[in-house]
C-alpha positions as CSV (number, residue, x, y, z in Angstrom):
1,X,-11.3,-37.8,18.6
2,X,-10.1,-36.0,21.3
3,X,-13.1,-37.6,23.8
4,X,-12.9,-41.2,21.8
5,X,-9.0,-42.0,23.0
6,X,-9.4,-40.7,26.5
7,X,-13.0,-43.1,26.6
8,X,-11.5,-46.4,28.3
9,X,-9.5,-43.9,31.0
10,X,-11.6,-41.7,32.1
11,X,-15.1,-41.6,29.5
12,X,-16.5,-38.1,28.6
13,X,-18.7,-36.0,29.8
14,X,-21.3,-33.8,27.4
15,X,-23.2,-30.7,29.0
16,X,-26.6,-30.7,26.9
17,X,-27.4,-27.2,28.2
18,X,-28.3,-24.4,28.9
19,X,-31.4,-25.6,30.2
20,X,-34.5,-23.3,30.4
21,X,-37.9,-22.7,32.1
22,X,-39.4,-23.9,29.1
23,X,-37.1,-27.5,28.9
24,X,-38.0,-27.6,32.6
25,X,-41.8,-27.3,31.5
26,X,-41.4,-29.8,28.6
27,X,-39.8,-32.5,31.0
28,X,-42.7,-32.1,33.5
29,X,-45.8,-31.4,31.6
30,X,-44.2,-34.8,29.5
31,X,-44.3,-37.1,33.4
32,X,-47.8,-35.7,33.8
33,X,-49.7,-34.5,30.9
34,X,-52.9,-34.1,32.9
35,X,-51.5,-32.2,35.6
36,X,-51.0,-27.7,35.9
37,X,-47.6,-27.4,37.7
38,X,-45.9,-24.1,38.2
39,X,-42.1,-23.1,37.4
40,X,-40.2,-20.6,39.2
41,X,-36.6,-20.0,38.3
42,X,-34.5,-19.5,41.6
43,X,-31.2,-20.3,40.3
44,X,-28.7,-20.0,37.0
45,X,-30.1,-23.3,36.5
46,X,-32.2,-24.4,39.3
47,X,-36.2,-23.9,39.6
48,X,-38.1,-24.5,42.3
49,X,-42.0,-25.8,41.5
50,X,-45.6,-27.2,42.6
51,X,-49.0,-29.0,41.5
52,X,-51.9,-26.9,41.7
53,X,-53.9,-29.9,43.8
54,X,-50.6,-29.4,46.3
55,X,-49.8,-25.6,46.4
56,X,-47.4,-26.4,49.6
57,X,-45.0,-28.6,48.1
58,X,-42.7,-27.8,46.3
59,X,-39.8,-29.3,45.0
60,X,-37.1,-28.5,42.6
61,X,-35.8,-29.2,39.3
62,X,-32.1,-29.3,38.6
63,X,-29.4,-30.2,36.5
64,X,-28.1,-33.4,37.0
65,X,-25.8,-36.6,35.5
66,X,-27.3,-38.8,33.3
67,X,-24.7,-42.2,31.3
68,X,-25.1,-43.8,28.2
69,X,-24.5,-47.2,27.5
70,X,-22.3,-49.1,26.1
71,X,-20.0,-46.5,26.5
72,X,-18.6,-45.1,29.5
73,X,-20.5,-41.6,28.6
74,X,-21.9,-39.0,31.0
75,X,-24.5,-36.1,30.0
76,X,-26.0,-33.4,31.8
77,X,-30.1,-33.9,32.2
78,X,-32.8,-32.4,34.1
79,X,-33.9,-34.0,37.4
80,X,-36.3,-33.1,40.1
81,X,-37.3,-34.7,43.3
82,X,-41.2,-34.0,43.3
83,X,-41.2,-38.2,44.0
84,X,-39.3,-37.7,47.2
85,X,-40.9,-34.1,48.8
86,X,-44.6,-35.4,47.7
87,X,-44.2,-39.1,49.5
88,X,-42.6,-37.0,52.3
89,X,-45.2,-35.0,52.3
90,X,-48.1,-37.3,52.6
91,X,-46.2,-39.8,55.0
92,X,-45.5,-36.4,57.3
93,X,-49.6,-35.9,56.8
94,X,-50.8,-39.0,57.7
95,X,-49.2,-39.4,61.1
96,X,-50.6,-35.8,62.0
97,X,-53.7,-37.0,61.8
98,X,-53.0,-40.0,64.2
99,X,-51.5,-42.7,61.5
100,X,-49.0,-44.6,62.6
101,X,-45.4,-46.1,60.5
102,X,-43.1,-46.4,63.0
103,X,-42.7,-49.9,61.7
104,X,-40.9,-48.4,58.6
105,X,-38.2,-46.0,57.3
106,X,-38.0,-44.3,54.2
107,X,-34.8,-45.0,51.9
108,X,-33.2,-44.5,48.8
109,X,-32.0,-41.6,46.5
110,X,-34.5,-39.1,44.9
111,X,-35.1,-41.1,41.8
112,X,-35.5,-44.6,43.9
113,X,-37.5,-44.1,46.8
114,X,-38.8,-46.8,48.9
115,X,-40.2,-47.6,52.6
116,X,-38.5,-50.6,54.1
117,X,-39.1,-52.8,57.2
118,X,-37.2,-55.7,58.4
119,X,-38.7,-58.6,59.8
120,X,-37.8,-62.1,61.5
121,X,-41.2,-63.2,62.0
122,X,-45.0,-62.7,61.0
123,X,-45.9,-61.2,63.9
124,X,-43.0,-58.5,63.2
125,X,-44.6,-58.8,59.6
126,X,-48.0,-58.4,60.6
127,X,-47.3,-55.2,62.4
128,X,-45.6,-53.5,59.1
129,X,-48.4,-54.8,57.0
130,X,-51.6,-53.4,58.8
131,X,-49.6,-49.9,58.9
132,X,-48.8,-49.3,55.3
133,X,-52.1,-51.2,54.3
134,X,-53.7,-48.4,56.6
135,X,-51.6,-45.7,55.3
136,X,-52.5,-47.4,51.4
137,X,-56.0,-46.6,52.0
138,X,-56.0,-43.5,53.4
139,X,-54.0,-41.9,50.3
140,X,-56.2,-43.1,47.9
141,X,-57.8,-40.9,45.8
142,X,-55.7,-38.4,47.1
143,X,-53.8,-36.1,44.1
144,X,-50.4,-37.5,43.2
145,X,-51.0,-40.5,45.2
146,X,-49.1,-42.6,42.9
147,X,-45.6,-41.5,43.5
148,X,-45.9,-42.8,46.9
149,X,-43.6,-45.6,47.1
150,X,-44.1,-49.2,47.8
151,X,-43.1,-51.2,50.7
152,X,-40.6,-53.1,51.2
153,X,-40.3,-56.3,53.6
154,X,-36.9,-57.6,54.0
155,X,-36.4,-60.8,56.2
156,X,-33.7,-61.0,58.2
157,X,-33.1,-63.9,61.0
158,X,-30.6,-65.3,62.5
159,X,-29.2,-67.3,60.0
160,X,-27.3,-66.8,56.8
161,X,-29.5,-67.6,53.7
162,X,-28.6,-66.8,49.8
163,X,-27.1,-63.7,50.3
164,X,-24.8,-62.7,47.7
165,X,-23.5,-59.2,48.9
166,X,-20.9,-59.8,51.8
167,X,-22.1,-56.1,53.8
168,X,-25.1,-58.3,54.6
169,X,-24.4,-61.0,57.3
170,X,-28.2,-62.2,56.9
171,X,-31.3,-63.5,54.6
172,X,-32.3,-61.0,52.2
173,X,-35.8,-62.0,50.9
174,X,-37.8,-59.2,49.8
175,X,-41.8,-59.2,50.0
176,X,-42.9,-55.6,47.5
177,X,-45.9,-53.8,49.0
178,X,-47.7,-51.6,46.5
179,X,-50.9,-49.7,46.5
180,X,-52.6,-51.6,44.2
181,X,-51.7,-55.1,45.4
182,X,-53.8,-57.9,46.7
183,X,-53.7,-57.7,50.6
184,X,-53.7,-61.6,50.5
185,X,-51.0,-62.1,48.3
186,X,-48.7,-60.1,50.1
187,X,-49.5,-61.8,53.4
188,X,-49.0,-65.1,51.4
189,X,-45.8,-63.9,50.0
190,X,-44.6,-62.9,54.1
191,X,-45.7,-66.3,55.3
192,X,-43.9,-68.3,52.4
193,X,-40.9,-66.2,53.3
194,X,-41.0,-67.4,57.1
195,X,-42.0,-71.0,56.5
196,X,-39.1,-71.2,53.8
197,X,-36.7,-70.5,56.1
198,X,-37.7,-72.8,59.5
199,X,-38.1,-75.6,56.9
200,X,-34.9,-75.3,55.5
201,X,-33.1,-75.5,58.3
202,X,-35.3,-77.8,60.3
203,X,-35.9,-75.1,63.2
204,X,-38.4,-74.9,65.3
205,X,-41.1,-72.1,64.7
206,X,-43.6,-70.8,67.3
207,X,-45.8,-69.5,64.4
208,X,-46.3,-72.7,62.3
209,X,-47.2,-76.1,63.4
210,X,-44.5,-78.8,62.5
211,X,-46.7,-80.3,60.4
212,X,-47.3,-77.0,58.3
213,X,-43.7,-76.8,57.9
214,X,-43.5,-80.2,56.7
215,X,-46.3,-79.6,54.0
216,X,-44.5,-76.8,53.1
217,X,-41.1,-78.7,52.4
218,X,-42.4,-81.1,50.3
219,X,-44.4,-78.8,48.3
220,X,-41.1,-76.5,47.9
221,X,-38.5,-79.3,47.5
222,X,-40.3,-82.5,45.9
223,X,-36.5,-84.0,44.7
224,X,-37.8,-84.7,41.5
225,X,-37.2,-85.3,38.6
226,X,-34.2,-83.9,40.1
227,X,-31.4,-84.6,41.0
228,X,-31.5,-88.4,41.3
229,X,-29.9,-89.9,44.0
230,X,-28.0,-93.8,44.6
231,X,-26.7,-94.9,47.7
232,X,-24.5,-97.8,46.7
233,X,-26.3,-99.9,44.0
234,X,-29.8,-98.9,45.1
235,X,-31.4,-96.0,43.5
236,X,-33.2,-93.8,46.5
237,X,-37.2,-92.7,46.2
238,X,-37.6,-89.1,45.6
239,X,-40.5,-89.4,48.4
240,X,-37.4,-90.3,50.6
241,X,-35.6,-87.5,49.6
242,X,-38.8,-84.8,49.6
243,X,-39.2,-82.3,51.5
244,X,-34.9,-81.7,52.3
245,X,-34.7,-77.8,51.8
246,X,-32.4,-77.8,48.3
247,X,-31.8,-74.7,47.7
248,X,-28.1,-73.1,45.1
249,X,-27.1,-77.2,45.5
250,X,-27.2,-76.9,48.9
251,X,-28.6,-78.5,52.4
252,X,-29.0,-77.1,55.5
253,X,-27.3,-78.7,59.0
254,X,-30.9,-79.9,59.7
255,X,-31.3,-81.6,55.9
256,X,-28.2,-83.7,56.5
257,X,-29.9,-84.6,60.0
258,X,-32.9,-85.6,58.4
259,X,-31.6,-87.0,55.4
260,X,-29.4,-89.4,57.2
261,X,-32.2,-90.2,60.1
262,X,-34.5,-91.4,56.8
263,X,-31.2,-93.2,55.8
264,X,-31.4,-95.4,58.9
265,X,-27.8,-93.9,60.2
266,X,-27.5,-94.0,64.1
267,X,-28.1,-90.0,64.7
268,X,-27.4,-88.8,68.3
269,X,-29.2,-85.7,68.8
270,X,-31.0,-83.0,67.0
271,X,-31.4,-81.2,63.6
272,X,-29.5,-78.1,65.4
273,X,-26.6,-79.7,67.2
274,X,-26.1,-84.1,66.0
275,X,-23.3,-86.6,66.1
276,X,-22.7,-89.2,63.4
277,X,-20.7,-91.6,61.9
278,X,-20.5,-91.5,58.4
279,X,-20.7,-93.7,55.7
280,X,-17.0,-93.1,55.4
281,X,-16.3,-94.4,58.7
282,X,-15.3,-91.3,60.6
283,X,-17.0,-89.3,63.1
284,X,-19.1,-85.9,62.5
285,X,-20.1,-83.3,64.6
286,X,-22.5,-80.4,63.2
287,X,-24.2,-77.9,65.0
288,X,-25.6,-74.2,64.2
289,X,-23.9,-73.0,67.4
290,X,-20.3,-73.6,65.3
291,X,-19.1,-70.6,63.7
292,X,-16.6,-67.5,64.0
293,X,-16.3,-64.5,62.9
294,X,-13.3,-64.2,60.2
295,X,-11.7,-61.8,58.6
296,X,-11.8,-62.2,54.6
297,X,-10.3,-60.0,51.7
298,X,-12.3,-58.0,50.3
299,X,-12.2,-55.3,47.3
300,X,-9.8,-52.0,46.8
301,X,-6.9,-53.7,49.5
302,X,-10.1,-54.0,52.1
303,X,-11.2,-56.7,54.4
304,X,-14.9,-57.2,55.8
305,X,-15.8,-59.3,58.9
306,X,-18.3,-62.5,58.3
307,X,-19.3,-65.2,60.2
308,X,-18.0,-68.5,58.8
309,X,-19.6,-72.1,60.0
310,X,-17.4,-75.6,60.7
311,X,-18.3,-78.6,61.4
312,X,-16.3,-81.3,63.2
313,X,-14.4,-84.2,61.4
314,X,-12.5,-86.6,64.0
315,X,-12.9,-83.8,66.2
316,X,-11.2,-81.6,64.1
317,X,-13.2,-78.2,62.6
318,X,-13.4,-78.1,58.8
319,X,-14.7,-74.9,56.9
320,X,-14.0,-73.3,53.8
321,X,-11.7,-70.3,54.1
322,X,-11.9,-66.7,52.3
323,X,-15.5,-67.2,50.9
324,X,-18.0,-64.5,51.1
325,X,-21.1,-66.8,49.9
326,X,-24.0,-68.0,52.1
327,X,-23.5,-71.4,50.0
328,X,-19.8,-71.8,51.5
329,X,-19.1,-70.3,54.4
330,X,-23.0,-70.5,56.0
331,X,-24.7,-73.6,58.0
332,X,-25.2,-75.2,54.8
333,X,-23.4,-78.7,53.2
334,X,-22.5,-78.7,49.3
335,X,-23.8,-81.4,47.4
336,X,-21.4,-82.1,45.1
337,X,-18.9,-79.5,46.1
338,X,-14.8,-80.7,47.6
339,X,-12.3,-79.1,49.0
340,X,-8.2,-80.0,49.9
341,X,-8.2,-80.8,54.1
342,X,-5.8,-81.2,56.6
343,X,-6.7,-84.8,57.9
344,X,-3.9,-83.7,60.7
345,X,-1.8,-87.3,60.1
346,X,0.9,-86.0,57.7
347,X,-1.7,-85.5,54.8
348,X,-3.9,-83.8,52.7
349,X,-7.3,-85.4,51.3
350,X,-10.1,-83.5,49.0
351,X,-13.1,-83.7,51.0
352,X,-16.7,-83.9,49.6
353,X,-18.5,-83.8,52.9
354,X,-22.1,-84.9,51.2
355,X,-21.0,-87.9,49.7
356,X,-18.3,-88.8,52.1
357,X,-20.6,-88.1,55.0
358,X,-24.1,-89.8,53.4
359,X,-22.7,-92.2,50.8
360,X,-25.1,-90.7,48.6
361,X,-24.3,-90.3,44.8
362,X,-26.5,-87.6,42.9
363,X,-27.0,-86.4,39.3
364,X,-28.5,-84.2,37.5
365,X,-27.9,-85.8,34.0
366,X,-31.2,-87.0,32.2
367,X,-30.5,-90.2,31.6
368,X,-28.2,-92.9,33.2
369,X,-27.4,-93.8,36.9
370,X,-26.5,-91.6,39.7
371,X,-23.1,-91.3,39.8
């Protein structure tokens, strides 16, 4: 009773022990029922053990935290980190003998280990992937070679791109790696990754021919059925619209360019830095060089530092303030999104950049016009 009215404070913790050689022998024998491994007690309640096919490594079992759900409840458990000290172990092997990772870095806690690479292009990629697809093959066969972990491939460029955890500034996409997958669709999965990203933004990419990128961006972002777009009475051609990166209900600097060069506006300059007038009647500057860092509050009485992207309106910048997300503070313009402005005459106007910007009316309904 005791445990139950201090639960929503502080939760309770249960201690399942004392643990013995013989749990520790039931936990293992249970994760590999086909392998010998010998126990040694070195502790009250530690042990220290090894696979007969690896008689030099040994790791340890101890006694650890384990939680229940839905409860706030915490339980003593056995753990052991034979998962970390055997991939250790064979990683440390294989570049004795003249392999080479230096394109990656184990991470993670004992229970989640994984090798991870970062990557802002396929040659970078390419690099990573002959290593571990080398290191794949010589481990197999080789006893225990499944706890070796996979690979992971995380793209990072320059620009901001759907990241939803404010400590990282950048594009998270994450290609897996493992053992047992098809070389070819991992490489497919690495170039997808890259292409997704130049197209979206309309940038120029030494790997990919323009016109690659282009029959990538329409495959990716056909515009239909959805979201169906009017510009004034007339309804617009999803062809017209294909190929736009549209990605959270959001367009890149170098979508509006494009969509409003198909739109037959009078665009003065490029998909990275262009001048327009708008529909509206004012004047628009955009430009992937127009951004500052800011400093935004964060969790626990903190702030974190991110980079936050204007563009111009009359010559005057216009961002979104104290927003962590790619989708509001990043190179990007909502499509249906507003926001309260300073029009810097005495007044206040709510601002919906797309439509002011485009004259472009979307929906996503079904049935009925654009609207």
């Amino acid at each position: 009773m005791a445990c139950l009215l201090a639960l929503s404070l502080v939760g309770c913790y249960e201690y399942r022990g004392p643990y013995t050689t013989a749990d520790v022998e039931e936990k293992l024998t249970g994760k590999y029922p086909d392998k010998t491994i010998n126990i040694r007690q070195i502790g009250e309640q530690t042990w220290e053990c090894w696979f007969d096919e690896l008689p030099d490594v040994i790791f340890q079992v101890w006694v650890g935290r384990g939680s229940g759900a839905p409860l706030p409840m915490t339980y003593s458990m056995l753990v052991s980190d034979e998962e970390e000290v055997v991939s250790k172990y064979y990683l440390e092997q294989y570049q004795k003998e003249g392999g080479s990772l230096d394109a990656w870095e184990l991470d993670g806690e004992v229970l989640d280990m994984q090798l991870n690479t970062q990557y802002t292009s396929m040659a970078d990629a390419a690099q990573a992937f002959e290593q571990l697809s080398a290191f794949f093959v010589w481990i197999e066969g080789k006893p225990l070679a499944q706890l070796v972990p996979k690979g992971y491939y995380n793209f990072q460029p320059e620009l901001p791109w759907r990241t939803y955890s404010p400590q990282f500034h950048n594009f998270q996409e994450t290609v897996v790696h493992g053992p047992q997958d098809e070389l070819e669709a991992v490489l497919e999965a690495l170039e997808s990754s890259v292409k997704k990203y130049y197209a979206f933004y309309c940038l120029p990419c030494d790997e990919f021919s323009q016109i690659e990128l282009e029959e990538y961006a329409v495959k990716t972002w056909p515009w239909a059925p959805k979201p169906k777009a009017r510009q004034g009475e007339e309804i617009l051609s999803p062809e017209l619209l294909a190929g736009i990166g549209l990605e959270s209900g959001v367009i890149s600097y170098g979508g509006l360019y494009t969509l409003l060069t198909r739109l037959g506006f009078d665009v003065n300059g490029t998909a990275e830095h262009f001048t327009v007038t708008g529909a509206d009647g004012h004047s628009y500057e955009f430009s992937y060089s127009f951004w500052e860092e800011k400093e935004i509050d964060w969790t626990n009485n903190r702030t974190i530092t991110l980079p936050v992207w204007y563009h111009l309106r009359d010559g005057y910048p216009v961002c979104i303030e104290d927003e962590t997300d790619w989708i509001y503070r990043g190179p990007v313009v909502d499509l249906d999104a507003g926001w309260n402005i300073d029009t810097h005459n005495g007044h206040f106007h709510f601002y919906m950049p797309f439509l002011e910007i485009t004259g472009v009316t979307l929906s996503w309904d079904d049935d009925g016009p654009a609207s």
